[in-house]
N, C-alpha and C positions, 0 to 999 in steps of 0.2 A: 431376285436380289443376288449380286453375283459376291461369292467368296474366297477369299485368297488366306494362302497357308504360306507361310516361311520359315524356310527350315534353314538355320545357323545356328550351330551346338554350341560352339563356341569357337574362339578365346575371347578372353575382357575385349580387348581391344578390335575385334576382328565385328562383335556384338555388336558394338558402339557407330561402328562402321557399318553397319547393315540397318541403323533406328533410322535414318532418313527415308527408306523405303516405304518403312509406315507411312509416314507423314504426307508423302506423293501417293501411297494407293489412298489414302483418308481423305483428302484432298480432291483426288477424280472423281473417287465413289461415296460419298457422304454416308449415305445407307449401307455399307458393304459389310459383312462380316471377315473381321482379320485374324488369324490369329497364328502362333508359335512356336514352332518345336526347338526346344532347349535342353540344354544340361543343366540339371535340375542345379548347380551350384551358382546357375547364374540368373535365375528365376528373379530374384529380387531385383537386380539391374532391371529384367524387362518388364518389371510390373511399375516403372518407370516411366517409360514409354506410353504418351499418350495416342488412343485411338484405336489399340488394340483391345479386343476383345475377351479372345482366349490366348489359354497361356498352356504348353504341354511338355512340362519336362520329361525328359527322353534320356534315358543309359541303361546298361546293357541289363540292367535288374530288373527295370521296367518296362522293356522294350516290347513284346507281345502285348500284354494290357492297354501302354497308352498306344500303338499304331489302332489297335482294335478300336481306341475310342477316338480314334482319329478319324478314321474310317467313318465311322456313327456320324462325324458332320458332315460329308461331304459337300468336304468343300471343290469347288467349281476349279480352280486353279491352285495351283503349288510351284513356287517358285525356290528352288535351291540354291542360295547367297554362298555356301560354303565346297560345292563343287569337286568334291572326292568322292570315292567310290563309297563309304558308308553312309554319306548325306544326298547320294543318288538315289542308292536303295532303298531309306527310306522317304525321297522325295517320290519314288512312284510308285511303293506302299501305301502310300496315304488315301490312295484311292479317288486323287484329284483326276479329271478328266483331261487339263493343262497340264504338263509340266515340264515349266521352264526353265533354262541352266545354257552355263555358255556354251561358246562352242567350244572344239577340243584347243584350239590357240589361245586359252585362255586358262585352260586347266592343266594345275598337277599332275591329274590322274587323268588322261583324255579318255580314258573307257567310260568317264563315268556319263560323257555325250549319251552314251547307250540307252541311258536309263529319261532321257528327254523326248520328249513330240516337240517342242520348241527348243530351238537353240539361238542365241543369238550376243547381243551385249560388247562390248569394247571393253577391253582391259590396258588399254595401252597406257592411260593418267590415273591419275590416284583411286586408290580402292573405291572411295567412298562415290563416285562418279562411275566406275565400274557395277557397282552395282545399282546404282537406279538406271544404266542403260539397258538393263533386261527389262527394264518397263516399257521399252520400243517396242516389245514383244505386243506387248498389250496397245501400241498405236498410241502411246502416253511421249511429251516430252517433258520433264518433271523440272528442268530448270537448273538452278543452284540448291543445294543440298540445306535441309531446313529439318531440324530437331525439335520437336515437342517435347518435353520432357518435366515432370512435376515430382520435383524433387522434395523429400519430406525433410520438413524441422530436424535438427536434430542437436542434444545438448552436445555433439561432439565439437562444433563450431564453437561455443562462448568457453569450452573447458580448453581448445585451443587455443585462443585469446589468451586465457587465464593464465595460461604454461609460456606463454611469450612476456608473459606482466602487461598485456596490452587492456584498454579500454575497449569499454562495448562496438565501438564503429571505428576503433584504428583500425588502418589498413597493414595489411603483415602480405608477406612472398609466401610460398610451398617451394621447396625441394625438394624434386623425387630420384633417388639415386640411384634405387633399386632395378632389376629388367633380369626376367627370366634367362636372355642371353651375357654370360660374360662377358663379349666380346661388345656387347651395349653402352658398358658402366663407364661414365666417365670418373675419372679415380677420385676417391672420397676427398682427400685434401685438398682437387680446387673445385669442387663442390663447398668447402669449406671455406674456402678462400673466397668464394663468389658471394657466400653469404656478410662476410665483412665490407666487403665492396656493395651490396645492397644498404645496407648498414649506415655505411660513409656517405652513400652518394644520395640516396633515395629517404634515406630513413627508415627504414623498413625491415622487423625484425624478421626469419625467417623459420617456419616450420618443416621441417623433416620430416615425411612420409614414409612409409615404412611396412612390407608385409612379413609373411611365413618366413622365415629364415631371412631376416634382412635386419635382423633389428643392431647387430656387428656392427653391421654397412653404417647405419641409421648413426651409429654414435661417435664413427669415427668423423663423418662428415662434422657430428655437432661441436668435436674435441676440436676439428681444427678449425671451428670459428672463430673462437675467441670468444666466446659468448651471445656471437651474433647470431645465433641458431640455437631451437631444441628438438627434442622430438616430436612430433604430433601422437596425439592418443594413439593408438592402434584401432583400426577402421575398419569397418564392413566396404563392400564396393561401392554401397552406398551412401555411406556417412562420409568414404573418399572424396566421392561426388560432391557431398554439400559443403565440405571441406573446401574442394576447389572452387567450388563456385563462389566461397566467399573471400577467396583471394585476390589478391590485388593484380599479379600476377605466378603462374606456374614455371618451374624450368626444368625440365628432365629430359630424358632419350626417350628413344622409341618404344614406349611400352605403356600398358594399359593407362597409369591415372593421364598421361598426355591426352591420352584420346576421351579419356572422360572428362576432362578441364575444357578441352577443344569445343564439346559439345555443352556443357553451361556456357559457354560462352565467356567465360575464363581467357583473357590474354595469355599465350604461350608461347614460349621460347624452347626450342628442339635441340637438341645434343646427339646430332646423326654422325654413324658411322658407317656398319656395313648392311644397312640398310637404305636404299635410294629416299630422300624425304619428299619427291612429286609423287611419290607411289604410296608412301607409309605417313609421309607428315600430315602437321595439321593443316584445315583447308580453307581457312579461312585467311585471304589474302593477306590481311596486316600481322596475322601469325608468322615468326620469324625463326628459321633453323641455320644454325651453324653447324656444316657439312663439313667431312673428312670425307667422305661416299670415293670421292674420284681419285681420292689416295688410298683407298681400301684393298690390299690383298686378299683378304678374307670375306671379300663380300656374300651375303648371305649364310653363314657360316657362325655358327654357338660360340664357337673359341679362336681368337687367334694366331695361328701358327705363322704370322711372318716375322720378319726380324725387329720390325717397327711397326707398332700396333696403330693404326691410323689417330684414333679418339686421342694417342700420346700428343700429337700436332696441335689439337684444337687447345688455346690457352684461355684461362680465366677474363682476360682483356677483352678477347670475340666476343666470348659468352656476353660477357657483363659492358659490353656497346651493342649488342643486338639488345639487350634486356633494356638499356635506356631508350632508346631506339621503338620498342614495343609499349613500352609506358607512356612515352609521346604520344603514339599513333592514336591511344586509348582518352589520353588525357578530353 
């Protein structure tokens, strides 16, 4: 029985991007033993993920212990989605007799090629496609990108409802305004604006998303709705998830709950700046982004240092014509 180990620590998003690989190894190998090396804060997302086996959270407290019990399965194959030099190390610590990783035209850190017997994979289209092309490795061609994912009940969906005044099965929007990089955020007020415009055109009341230090952001968008928005509870990554999955539609940037809406299968609308969206967006063809990308100074880059912040460009109009536009497609 052959077995495969994948080691992606994180981030939310980067995770999320990396579940379809289950799906395509579960799929070839029915019988196969899967399992994952994580940061244990994101353990709950991947116990998510149907198909997988084992689960092994990995940080630097734990690090001796769990390689050691990593080792104890030897597993057959190790494939490393994350591609720097600490997710090298311990991709061939693990004491896999495989181990897969791209080549160095693909990575950050090209030293961490060093740490492969196989190299291989395409990185040139979006992540999520980036990495099931390491399964070439393995003589697999897996297709278009398919999420299994069994997401639990959760009372945070009808107490959302509740906080909008909605009925058990009205349909409501998520906006998420929030994104680790500032140079991501599209400014709260036509987030707020877009919510009114939901509102008028859709009917459709709007819930604010909202993490660790975001909860400001969170209210300023709800102020300048008019009412057409509130906050959503505060959420686990996973209560996020069943959140979006019970939306009508998502709209935010590029950062985590996008790519967790992407994958329920959540209609969403993208808010790109200096992040390319064939690379980072959602990938599901009738998923719709309004780009600044090719007016970005700052591309890739936390904070904006040019004189015009590209995201200023994009108006609440685009947004809120791709969001009719994606309600259509869905309808």
């Amino acid at each position: 029985m052959t077995s495969f180990l994948i080691v992606r620590l994180g981030a939310l998003g980067d995770i999320v991007h990396a579940m379809p690989v289950v799906t395509a190894l579960r799929a070839a190998y029915p019988a196969a033993r899967i399992g994952w090396l994580v940061h244990p804060r994101f353990v709950p997302l991947v116990q998510t993920v149907q198909g997988l086996d084992r689960i092994h959270p990995l940080d630097r407290r734990t690090g001796t212990r769990v390689i050691a019990e990593v080792r104890r399965e030897r597993y057959d194959v190790c494939l490393d989605l994350q591609g720097l030099l600490k997710s090298a190390a311990v991709a061939r610590l693990s004491g896999a007799g495989r181990v897969l990783g791209f080549s160095r035209r693909w990575l950050r850190e090209p030293a961490a090629s060093l740490a492969y017997t196989d190299v291989g994979g395409d990185g040139s289209g979006h992540v999520v496609a980036k990495n099931l092309s390491l399964l070439a490795l393995l003589g697999l061609a897996p297709g278009p990108p398919r999420f299994a994912l069994a997401i639990p009940a959760t009372p945070v969906v009808p107490c959302t409802r509740e906080i909008l005044r909605l009925r058990a099965d009205d349909p409501f929007a998520v906006i998420n305004p929030g994104a680790a990089w500032p140079n991501k955020r599209w400014p709260a007020e036509r987030f707020g604006a877009l919510a009114r415009v939901l509102r008028e055109r859709h009917g459709l009341r709007s819930a604010v998303l909202w993490g660790p230090d975001e909860a400001t952001l969170a209210a300023a968008v709800v102020r300048a709705s008019d009412g057409a928005a509130a906050m959503a509870p505060q959420t686990t990554m996973v209560e996020m998830l069943a959140v979006a999955r019970a939306a009508r539609v998502l709209i935010s940037g590029d950062t985590g709950p996008l790519h967790l809406a992407a994958a329920a299968g959540t209609p969403v609308v993208g808010v790109f700046g200096p992040t390319p969206p064939a690379r980072n967006g959602p990938w599901d063809p009738r998923d719709l982004v309004v780009s600044a990308h090719d007016a970005c100074q700052c591309a890739f880059k936390r904070r904006c240092t040019a004189t015009r912040w590209c995201l200023e460009t994009v108006s609440v109009e685009q947004v809120a014509a791709a969001v009719a536009a994606r309600l259509e497609a869905a309808a």
